[in-house]
C-alpha positions, 0 to 999 in steps of 0.5 A: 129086201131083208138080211145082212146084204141089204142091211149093208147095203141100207147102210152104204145107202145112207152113211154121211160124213156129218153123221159120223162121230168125229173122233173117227177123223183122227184114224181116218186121216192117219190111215190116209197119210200113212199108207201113201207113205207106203205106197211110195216106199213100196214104189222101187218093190219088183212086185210093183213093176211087174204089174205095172208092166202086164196090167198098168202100162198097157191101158189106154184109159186116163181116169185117175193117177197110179200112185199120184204119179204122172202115169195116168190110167183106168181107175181099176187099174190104178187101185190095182197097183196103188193096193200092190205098191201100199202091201208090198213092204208089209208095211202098211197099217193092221187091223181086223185081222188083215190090212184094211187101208192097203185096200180101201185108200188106193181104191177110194183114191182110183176112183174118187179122182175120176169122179171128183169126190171130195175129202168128205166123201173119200173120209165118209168112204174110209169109214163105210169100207172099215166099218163093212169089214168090221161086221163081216169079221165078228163073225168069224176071225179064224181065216189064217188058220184055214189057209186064207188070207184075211185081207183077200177074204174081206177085202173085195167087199170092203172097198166095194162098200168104200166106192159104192159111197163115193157113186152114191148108190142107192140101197139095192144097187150097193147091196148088188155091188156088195154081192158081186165083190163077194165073188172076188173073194179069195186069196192063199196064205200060203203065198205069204213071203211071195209077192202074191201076198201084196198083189191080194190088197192090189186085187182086192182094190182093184175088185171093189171099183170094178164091183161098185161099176158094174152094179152101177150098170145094172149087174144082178146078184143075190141081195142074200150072197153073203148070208145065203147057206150057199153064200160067201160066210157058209163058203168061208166060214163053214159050220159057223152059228153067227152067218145071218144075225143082222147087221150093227152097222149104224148102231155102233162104230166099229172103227173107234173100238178096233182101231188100226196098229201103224207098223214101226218096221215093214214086216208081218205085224206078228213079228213086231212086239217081240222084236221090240221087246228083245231089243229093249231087253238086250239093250245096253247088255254088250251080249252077243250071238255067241252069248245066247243059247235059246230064245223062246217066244210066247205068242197065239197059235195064229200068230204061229201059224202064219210065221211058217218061215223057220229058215227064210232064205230071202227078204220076203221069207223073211218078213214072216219069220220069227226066227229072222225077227229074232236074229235082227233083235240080236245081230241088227238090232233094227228090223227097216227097210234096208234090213229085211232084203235077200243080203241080210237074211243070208248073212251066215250070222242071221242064218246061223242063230235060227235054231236058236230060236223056239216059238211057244204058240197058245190058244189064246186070243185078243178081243181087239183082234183074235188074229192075235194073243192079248200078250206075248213073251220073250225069254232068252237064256244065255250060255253062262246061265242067265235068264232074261224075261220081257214079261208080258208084252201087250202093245209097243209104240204104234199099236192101237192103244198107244198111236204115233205122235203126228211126228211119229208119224211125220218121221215114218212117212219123210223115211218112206217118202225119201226117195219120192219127195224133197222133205218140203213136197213130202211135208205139204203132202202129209199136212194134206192127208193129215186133214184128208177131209178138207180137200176139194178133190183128189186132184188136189193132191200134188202129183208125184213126178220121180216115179214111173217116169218111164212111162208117164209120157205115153199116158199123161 
């Protein structure tokens, strides 16, 4: 058994948290702590109810906690809705063209409770999933332009990967279950600004559990299916030269040179350095809308081409709309939670700057992540004939290259946590996932007994 398949398999086989470099942890338990905290802001979204109402409720299994809640259903269907819920501000953390911990957190979280992994084996999990993506991503990292979303493409295979390491399967079985997720892979850009785009990271956690157990049980597939000229990469990534080089996983962690951006605001991250800049460019000014004639933007063609919003008509439009991101710089002056819903984008004021606004896309990309350009501009002319120029903008706080503060972080997940936790239960949570590594079980982790209240009394 030879090629990128197996090779990924071998890797899964053998990855161990006492081999990994221990600068990983830092990323590893942020990427923990920050995306419950979106999973629970992102609790009260109707995406979120309407799959607990088809898909959760339904279920008589009792494996795991949704959402570390006292609804308690199959491990399947908790990684579904905790991946909707971690998606559905778009507030969760980017990296590798997509949203790796909406995906590889609620499915490591679903099924390390029902089979008791502890913190070092959900950290060794994390890591083996972002690391799976990684390779497949070096690849080709075009997906946004061809219509697909990125996190649906790698997603089902990468927690695949996370949860073969929680079983550990041996080589041939995780290379099965690689090759089984691959045929779940999929998912539209087109559907961004819907709820669709959230349930693609709860269908791809969901994915990666039900693959891992169905290989564990015996399921064949082609130890080639990701390289195979009929395979996923042929499939999605037609024409491309690089389909079959072998595998640097294990020779190289990819993790500690492409390391996740957290979201300062819960829209499309493409959005956020040139609402940043804007703000701070308009800041202490006195303009206002009226004052404003044009505002152009700079930014990669990738970017672009995802933020087809030009007249969003409802918050989720919203969040993938520059025109709106520009409005909110200049009207709002903040882009949160409480912002970006149906009322605001409809205010006739945010409605009526987006003619303002021009967008300038450049075939440029960034190293760290080709989804975007290395910089990105901002230059707003005024009425009376001034110019003001952001410059080149290349990170803002919470990027890769500039992480949170833990008290960043802390002030990010006590907002997302408010409506969830008192300040003290949502504290001692964070210090638990700030050392993710050190529990005992996922169990350990205190249950949550303000959501899906409902319901919890016929399942728990």
């Amino acid at each position: 058994m030879s090629g990128l398949t197996a090779d990924l398999g071998t890797f899964l086989a053998n990855i161990k948290y006492e081999g990994m470099p221990r600068d990983v942890l830092t990323l590893v338990r942020d990427g923990f702590t920050d995306t419950v905290g979106v999973i629970m802001v992102g609790i009260p979204e109707p995406v979120v109810d309407i799959v607990r109402r088809t898909m959760i409720a339904p279920s008589g299994s009792k494996d795991a906690r949704a959402c570390l809640s006292t609804l308690y259903t199959s491990a399947p269907d908790a990684a579904l809705l905790g991946g909707t819920a971690a998606h559905a501000l778009d507030y969760d953390d980017q990296s590798l063209s997509g949203h790796p911990s909406a995906v590889l957190v609620p499915a490591i979280l679903a099924e390390g409770e029902k089979l008791g992994a502890d913190g070092r084996l959900m950290s060794a999990a994390y890591v083996a999933g972002y690391e799976v993506w990684a390779e497949l991503l070096r690849r080709d990292a075009n997906y946004h332009r061809k219509g697909w979303h990125p996190t649906s493409v790698y997603g089902s295979i990468a927690a695949a990967a996370s949860v073969c390491v929680l079983h550990g399967l041996p080589a041939e079985r995780a290379a099965t279950a690689l090759a089984i997720a691959a045929s779940h892979a999929g998912g539209l850009a087109v559907n961004f600004g819907t709820m669709t785009k959230p349930y693609h990271a709860g269908m791809c956690a969901r994915a990666g559990v039900v693959s891992a157990r169905l290989a564990a049980a015996g399921m064949t597939a082609k130890f080639d299916a990701l390289e195979h000229p009929q395979g996923f990469l042929q499939a999605f990534s037609p024409g491309t030269p690089d389909l079959a080089s072998p595998a640097r996983v294990g020779t190289e962690w990819y993790i500690l040179r492409q390391r996740t951006c957290i979201k300062k605001y819960p829209t499309c991250y493409f959005m956020h350095r040139s609402f940043d800049a804007t703000v701070k460019l308009l800041a202490g000014r006195n303009l206002t809308a009226d004052d404003i004639e044009q505002i152009e933007v700079t930014m990669g063609r990738g970017q672009t081409t995802v933020l087809v919003n030009e007249r969003p008509k409802t918050g989720l439009e919203g969040k993938f709309s520059e025109q709106f991101a520009m409005a909110a710089a200049v009207i709002l002056g903040r882009m949160g939670v409480n912002e970006v819903n149906d009322e605001t984008v409809q205010r006739a004021d945010i409605q009526a700057f987006f003619p303002k606004v021009k967008l300038n896309p450049v075939d440029e990309y960034d190293t760290r992540d080709p989804a975007h350009s290395p910089t990105e501009r901002v230059v707003v002319r005024l009425k009376k004939g001034d110019v003001l120029d952001s410059g080149p903008i290349a990170k803002i706080a919470g990027h890769a290259d500039e992480p949170l503060t833990i008290e960043e972080l802390w002030t990010k997940f006590k907002d997302c946590t408010a409506l969830t936790h008192t300040e003290s239960d949502a504290r001692r949570l964070f210090e638990q996932l700030q050392s993710v590594e050190t529990l005992s079980s996922v169990k350990a982790l205190p249950t949550c007994r303000t959501i899906f209240v409902q319901n919890a009394a016929i399942h728990s």
